[in-house]
Residue, then its C-alpha position, 0 to 999 in steps of 0.5 A: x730637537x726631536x719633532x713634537x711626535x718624538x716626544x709623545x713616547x718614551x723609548x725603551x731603548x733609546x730614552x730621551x725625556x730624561x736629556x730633554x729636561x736636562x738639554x733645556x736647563x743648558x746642559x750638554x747631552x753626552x752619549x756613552x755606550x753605558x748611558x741605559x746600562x743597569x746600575x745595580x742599585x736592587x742588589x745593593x743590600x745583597x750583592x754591594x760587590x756586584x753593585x759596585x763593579x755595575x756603578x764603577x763601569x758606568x761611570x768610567x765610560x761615562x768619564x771617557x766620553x767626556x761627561x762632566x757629571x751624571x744625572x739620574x731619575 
C-alpha cells in the first residue's frame, strides 16, 4: 500500500487510483507492459482497423501476464 502522500496525486505515467479502488474491492493488480497504452477508442468511427489492432495488443499482453479480466475508467 502506498503512503498517505502517494495518494494525493495521480501519476501520468504510473496511474494508480484506478488499482486502488480495484485493489480494495479484492482484486488482484496485474502489471502488463500495455496497462496505460492507448486503446484507440477516438478513431473507432474513422480508423475501426487501427483501433482494433491497439485493442487487440492490449488485451494479449494483458492475457500473458496472467490477467483474468481487464478494468476501464
Amino acid at each position: 500500500m502506498r503512503s498517505a502522500s502517494e495518494h494525493d496525486s495521480e501519476s501520468t505515467t504510473e496511474p494508480h487510483f484506478m488499482d486502488d479502488i480495484l485493489a480494495a474491492a479484492g482484486a488482484e493488480i496485474v502489471s502488463f507492459p500495455l496497462k496505460t497504452a492507448c486503446c484507440g477508442g477516438a478513431h473507432t468511427l474513422s480508423d475501426s482497423d487501427t483501433s482494433t489492432k491497439l485493442v487487440l495488443n492490449i488485451l494479449k499482453a494483458a492475457e500473458l501476464a496472467g490477467a483474468d479480466v481487464i478494468a476501464t475508467e
